[in-house]
C-alpha positions in Angstrom: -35.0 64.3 -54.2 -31.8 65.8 -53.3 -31.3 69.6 -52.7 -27.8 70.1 -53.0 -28.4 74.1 -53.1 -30.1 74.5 -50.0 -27.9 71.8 -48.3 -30.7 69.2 -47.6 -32.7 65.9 -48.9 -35.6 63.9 -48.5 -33.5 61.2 -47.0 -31.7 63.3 -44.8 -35.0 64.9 -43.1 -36.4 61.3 -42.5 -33.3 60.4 -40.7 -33.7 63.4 -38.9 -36.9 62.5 -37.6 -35.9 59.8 -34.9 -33.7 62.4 -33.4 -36.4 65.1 -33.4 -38.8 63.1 -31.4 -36.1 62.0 -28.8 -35.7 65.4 -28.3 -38.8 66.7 -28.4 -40.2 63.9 -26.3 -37.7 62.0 -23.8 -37.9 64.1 -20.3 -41.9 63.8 -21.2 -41.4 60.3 -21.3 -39.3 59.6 -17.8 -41.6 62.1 -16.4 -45.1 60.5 -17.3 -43.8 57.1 -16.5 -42.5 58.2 -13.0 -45.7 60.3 -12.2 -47.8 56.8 -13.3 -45.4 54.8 -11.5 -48.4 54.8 -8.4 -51.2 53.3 -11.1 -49.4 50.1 -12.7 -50.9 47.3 -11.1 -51.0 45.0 -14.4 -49.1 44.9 -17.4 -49.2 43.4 -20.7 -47.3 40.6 -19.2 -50.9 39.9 -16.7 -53.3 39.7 -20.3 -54.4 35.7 -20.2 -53.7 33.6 -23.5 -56.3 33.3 -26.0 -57.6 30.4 -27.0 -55.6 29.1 -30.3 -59.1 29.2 -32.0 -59.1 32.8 -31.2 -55.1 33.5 -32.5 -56.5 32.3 -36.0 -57.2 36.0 -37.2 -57.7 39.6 -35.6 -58.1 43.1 -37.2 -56.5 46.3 -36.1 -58.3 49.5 -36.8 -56.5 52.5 -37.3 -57.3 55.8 -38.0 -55.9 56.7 -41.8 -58.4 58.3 -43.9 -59.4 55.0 -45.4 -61.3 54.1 -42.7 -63.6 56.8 -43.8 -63.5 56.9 -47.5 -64.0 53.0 -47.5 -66.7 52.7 -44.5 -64.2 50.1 -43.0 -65.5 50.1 -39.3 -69.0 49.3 -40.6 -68.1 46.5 -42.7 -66.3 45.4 -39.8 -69.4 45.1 -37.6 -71.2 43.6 -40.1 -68.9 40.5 -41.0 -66.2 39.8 -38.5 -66.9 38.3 -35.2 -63.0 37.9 -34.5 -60.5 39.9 -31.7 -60.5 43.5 -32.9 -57.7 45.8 -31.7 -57.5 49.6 -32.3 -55.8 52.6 -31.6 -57.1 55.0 -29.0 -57.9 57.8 -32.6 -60.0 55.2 -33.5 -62.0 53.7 -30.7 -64.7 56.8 -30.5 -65.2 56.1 -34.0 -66.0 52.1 -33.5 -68.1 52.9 -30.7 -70.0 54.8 -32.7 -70.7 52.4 -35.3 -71.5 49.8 -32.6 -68.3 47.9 -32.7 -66.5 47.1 -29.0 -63.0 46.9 -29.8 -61.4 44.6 -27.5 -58.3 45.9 -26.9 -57.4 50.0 -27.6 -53.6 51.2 -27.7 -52.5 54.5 -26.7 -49.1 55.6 -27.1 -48.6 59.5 -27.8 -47.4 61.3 -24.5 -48.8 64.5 -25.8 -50.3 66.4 -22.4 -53.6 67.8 -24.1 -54.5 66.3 -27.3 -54.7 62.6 -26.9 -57.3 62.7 -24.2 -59.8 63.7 -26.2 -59.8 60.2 -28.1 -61.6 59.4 -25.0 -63.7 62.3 -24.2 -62.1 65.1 -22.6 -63.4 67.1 -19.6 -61.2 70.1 -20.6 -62.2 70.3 -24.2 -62.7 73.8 -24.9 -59.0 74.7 -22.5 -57.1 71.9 -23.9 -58.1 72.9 -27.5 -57.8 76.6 -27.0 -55.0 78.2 -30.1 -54.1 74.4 -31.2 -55.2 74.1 -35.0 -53.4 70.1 -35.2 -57.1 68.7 -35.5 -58.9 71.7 -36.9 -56.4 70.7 -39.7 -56.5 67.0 -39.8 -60.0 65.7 -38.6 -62.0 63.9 -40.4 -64.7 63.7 -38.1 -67.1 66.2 -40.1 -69.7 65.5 -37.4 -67.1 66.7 -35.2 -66.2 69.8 -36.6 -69.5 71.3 -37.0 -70.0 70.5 -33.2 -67.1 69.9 -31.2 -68.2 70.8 -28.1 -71.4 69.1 -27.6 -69.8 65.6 -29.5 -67.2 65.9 -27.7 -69.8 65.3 -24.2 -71.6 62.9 -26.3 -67.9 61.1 -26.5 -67.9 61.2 -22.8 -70.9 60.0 -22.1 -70.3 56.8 -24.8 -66.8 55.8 -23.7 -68.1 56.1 -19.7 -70.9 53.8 -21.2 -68.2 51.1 -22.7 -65.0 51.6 -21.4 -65.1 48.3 -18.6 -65.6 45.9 -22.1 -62.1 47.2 -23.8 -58.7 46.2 -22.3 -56.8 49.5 -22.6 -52.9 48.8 -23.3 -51.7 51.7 -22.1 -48.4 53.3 -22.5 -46.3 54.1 -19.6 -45.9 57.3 -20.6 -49.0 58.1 -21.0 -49.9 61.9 -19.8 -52.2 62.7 -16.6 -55.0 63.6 -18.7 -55.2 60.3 -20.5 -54.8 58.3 -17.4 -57.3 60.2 -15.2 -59.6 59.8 -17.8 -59.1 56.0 -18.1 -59.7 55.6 -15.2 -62.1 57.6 -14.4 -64.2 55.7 -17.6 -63.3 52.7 -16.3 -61.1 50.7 -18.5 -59.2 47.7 -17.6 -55.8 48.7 -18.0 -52.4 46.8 -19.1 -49.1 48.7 -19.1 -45.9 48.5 -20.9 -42.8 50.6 -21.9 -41.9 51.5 -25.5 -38.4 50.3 -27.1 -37.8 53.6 -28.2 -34.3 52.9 -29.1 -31.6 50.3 -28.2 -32.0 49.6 -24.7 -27.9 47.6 -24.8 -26.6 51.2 -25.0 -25.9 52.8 -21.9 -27.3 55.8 -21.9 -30.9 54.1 -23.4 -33.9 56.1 -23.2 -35.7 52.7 -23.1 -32.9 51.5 -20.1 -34.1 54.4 -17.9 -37.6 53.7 -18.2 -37.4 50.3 -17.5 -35.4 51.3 -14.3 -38.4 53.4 -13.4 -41.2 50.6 -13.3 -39.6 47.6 -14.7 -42.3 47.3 -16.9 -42.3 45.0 -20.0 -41.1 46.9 -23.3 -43.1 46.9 -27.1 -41.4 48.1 -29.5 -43.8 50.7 -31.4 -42.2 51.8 -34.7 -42.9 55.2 -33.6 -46.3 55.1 -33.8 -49.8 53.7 -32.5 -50.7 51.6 -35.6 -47.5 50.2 -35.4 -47.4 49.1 -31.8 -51.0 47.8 -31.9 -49.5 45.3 -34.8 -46.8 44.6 -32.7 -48.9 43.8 -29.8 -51.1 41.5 -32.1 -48.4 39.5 -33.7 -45.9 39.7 -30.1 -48.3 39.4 -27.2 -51.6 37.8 -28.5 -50.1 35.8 -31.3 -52.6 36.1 -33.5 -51.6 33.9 -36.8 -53.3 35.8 -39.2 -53.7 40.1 -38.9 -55.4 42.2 -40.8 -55.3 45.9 -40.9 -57.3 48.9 -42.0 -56.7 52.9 -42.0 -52.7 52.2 -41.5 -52.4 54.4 -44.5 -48.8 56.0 -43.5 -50.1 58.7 -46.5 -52.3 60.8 -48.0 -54.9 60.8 -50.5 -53.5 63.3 -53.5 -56.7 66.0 -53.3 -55.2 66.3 -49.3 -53.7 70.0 -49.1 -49.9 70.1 -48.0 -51.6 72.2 -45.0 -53.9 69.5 -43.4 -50.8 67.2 -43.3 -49.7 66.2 -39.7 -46.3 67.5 -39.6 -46.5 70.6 -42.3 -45.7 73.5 -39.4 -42.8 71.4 -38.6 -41.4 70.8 -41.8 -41.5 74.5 -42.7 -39.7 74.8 -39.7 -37.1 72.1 -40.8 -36.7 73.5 -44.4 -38.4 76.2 -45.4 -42.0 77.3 -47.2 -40.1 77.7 -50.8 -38.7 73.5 -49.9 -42.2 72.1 -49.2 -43.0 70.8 -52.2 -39.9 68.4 -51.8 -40.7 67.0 -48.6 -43.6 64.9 -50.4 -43.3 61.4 -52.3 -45.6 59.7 -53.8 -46.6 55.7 -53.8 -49.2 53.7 -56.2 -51.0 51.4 -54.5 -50.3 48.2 -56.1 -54.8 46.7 -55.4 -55.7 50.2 -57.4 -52.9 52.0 -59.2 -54.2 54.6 -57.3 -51.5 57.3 -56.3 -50.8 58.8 -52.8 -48.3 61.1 -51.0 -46.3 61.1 -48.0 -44.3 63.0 -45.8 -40.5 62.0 -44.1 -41.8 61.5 -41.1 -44.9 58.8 -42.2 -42.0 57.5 -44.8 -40.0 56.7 -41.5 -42.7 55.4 -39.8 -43.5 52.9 -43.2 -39.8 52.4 -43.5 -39.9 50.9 -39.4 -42.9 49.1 -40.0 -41.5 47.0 -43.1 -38.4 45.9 -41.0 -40.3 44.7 -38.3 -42.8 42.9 -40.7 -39.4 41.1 -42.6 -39.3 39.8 -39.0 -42.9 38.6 -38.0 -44.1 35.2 -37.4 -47.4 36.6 -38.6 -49.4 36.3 -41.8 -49.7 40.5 -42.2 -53.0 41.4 -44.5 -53.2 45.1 -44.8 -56.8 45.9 -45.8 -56.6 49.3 -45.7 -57.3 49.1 -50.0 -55.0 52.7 -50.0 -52.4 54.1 -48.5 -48.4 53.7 -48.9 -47.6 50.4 -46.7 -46.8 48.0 -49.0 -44.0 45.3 -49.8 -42.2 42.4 -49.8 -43.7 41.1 -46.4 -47.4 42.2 -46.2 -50.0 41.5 -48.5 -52.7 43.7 -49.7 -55.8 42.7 -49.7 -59.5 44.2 -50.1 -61.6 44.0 -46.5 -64.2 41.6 -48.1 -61.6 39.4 -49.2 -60.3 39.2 -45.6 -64.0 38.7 -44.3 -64.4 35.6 -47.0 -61.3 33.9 -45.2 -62.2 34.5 -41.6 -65.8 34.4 -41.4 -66.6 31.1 -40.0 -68.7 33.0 -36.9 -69.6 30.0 -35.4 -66.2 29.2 -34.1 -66.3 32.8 -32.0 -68.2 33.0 -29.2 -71.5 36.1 -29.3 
């Protein structure tokens, strides 16, 4: 993987990573959390214990490409009656399959695209000359429509929003939170550990000066801090995960990857090719690729799984997270352990 010619390597662009999101994102971040200071009434801190019958087992949906390839949000609504957690890129998508999440992370501070997970007023201005989800959707529905699904979203997460808990991100842009609350969710806040906060010049020591706010440590992204909130703040015992694919399937062009502009940025068109690895699932021996940044992301979620109290079941049947300390597991074979309904309440 090394590049000795044009002076780089795989390994040195995923440790560049951390450093490229500090910078890209760490003014947005004190910003956003001093503009929300006005709206934090409860945080993560306020959510009420669950009854230990109810830490037994919970699912957190995520929005890989799994989800659709395997039909993993259906399946859920049709066998598990447990706590379901998700991240705000998937909660449209349960909604429309008639499942209720019951708690929905957010996390990305991004002023105009994260919105839309929950309908956005300002579609058609916030979208205008941005290809990131021309290039990545996977919402076909969506694509051939945007405009009108995009009201029907409205319309559906105005419907449903007071039934979710939304643990919200204190950084969270004004877009996202006007919309929250203009939908009507009940909302829980919290900082992200976004680096060590025992140094003194922490990015996560400056927020918490801003709101004193409790702090989740995310991994860098939404999958990941919705697992961490599952195994850190709701104990749950037993957690089982779909679409956390950190990866893509092989017959995805290098183009429709999340972070391609950047990396031609970073190394060059004619060094592309060299910024992708591929995994085999161990369930399938089915290949996939993935990029430095989701290999960093996989890289932070396996340390903090090495240190979970958790039993950690990823269902997502695909995708490159894998090891030591998860287990993967098909979705029915999660269902045939947890799906003694009549201990969850209807």
């Amino acid at each position: 993987m090394n590049n000795s010619e044009s002076g780089w390597s795989f390994e040195q662009v995923v440790q560049d990573v951390p450093k490229i999101g500090r910078e890209n994102h760490s003014q947005t971040l004190l910003h956003h959390a001093q503009e929300n200071l006005k709206y934090f009434k409860k945080s993560i801190n306020d959510l009420k214990a669950l009854p230990e019958i109810e830490k037994e087992s919970a699912i957190v949906i995520s929005a890989g490409p799994s989800v659709h390839k395997f039909n993993s949000i259906n399946r859920i609504r049709d066998n598990y009656k447990g706590k379901i957690i998700s991240i705000d890129g998937a909660y449209v998508n349960c909604l429309k399959r008639g499942v209720i999440p019951d708690y929905v992370l957010s996390l990305d501070p991004h002023l105009k695209r994260i919105v839309r997970w929950f309908g956005d007023p300002n579609f058609e201005e916030n979208m205008a000359g941005d290809d990131y989800f021309d290039r990545q959707d996977l919402d076909v529905e969506f694509r051939k429509n945007s405009i009108n699904q995009n009201l029907a979203n409205i319309k559906l997460v105005n419907e449903h929003a007071h039934k979710t808990k939304l643990i919200l991100c204190s950084s969270a842009p004004p877009q996202v939170v006007d919309r929250a609350i203009e939908a009507g969710f009940d909302i829980y806040w919290w900082n992200p550990l976004v680096d060590n906060p025992s140094e003194p010049q922490s990015l996560t020591r400056k927020l918490y000066a801003v709101n004193k706010l409790p702090c989740m440590n995310t991994g860098g992204t939404v999958g990941t801090a919705a697992w961490v909130f599952a195994s850190s703040i709701l104990k749950i015992k037993s957690i089982g995960m779909v679409g956390m694919d950190l990866g893509y399937h092989m017959d995805t062009p290098y183009n429709m990857t999340q972070t391609y502009y950047e990396l031609i940025q970073h190394v060059g068109l004619e060094n592309l090719e060299k910024c992708f690895i591929r995994f085999t699932f161990p369930l399938t021996q089915v290949e996939y690729y993935t990029d430095p940044t989701y290999f960093w992301y996989r890289k932070n979620f396996l340390e903090l799984l090495s240190k979970s109290n958790s039993e950690n079941l990823n269902c997502t049947e695909g995708g490159t997270l894998f090891g030591e300390h998860i287990q993967s597991m098909t979705l029915d074979t999660f269902f045939n352990r947890f799906n003694k309904l009549e201990n969850y309440k209807e």
